[in-house]
C-alpha positions in Angstrom: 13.5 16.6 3.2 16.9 18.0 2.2 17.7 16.2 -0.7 14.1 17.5 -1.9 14.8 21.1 -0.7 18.4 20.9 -2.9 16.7 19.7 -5.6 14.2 22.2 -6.4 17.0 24.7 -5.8 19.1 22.8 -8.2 17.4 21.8 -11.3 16.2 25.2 -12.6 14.5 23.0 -15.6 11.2 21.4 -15.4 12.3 17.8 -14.8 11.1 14.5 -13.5 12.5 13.9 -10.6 11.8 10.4 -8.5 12.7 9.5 -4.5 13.1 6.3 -3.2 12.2 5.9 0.4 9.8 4.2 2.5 8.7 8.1 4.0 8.5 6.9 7.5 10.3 10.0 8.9 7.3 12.1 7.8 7.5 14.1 4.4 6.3 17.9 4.5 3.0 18.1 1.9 4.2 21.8 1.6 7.9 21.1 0.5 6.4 18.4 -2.5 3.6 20.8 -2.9 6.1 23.0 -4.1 8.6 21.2 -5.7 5.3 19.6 -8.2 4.6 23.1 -9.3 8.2 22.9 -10.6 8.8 19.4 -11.7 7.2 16.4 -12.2 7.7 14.4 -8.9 7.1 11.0 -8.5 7.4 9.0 -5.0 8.8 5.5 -5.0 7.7 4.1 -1.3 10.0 1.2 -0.6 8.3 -1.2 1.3 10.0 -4.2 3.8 8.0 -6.9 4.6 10.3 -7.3 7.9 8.8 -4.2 9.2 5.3 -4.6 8.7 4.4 -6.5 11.3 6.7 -6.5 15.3 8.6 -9.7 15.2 7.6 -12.1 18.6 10.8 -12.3 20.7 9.8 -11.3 23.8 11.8 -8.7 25.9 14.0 -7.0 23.6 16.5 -4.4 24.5 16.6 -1.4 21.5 18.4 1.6 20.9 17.3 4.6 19.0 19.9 5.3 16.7 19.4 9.2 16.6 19.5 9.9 20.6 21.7 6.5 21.8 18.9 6.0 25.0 17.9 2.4 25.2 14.9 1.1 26.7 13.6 -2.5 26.7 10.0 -3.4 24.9 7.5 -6.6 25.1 7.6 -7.2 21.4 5.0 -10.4 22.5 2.5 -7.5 23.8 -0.7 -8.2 22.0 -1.4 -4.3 22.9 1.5 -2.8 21.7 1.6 -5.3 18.3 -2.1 -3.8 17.8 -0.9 -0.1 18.3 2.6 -0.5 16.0 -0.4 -1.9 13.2 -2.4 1.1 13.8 0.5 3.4 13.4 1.6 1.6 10.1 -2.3 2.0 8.8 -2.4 5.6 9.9 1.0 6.7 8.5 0.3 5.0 4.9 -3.2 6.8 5.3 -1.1 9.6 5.7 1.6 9.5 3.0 -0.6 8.5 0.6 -3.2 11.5 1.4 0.1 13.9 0.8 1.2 12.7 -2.3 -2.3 12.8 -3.8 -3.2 16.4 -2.1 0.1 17.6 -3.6 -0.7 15.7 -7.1 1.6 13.9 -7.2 2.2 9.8 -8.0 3.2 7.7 -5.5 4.4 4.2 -6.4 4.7 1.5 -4.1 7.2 -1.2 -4.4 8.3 -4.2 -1.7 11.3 -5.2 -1.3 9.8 -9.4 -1.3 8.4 -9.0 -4.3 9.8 -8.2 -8.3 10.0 -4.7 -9.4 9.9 -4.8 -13.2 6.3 -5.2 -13.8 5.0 -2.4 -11.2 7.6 -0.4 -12.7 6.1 -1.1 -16.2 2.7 -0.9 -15.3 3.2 2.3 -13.5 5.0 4.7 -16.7 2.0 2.7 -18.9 -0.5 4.6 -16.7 1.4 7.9 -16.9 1.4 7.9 -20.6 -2.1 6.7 -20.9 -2.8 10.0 -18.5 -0.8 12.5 -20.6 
């Protein structure tokens, strides 16, 4: 959210302005509501195929990088596999619903796959819009 914040400060001209990420840490609908009156803001949702779905190891010690604390987690847990899924559904649900309410484009691209053609296909549709 702060590279957004410093942008719309920054660029005092209407501009295009793009960011790459896969918005997993949340993005605030009122801070790109704000910076699309402004600009022209696109969203370029990275996707990993690696993190889509918990990989079945078993008992697996992790750490959260932001607090240090570890903890250990049944990555074979049918239960908690199920609930990670759900989260992934609800938080696309979600990005995608703040993009749209803040109208503006939000362009998915995996990390597995090539990136040339969406690309293409994606400024096509724009100029087909405008």
């Amino acid at each position: 959210a702060l590279p957004i914040l410093f942008a719309s400060k920054v660029f005092r001209k209407r501009s295009i302005m793009f960011a790459f990420s896969d918005f997993f840490s949340g993005v605030s609908e009122k801070l790109i509501k704000i910076l699309s009156k402004k600009h022209d803001f696109v969203g370029v949702r990275v996707l990993d195929p690696a993190e889509e779905k918990l990989p079945e190891i078993g008992m697996s010690e992790i750490k959260d990088p932001e607090t240090g604390q570890t903890t250990f987690v049944n990555f074979s847990s049918p239960y908690l596999r199920e609930k990670y899924e759900n989260f992934l559904k609800e938080e696309d649900a979600k990005i995608k619903k703040t993009f749209l309410s803040a109208g503006c484009d939000l362009l998915n691209l995996r990390t597995d796959r090539e990136y040339i053609a969406p690309l293409l296909n994606f400024f096509r549709s724009r100029a087909r819009r405008r």
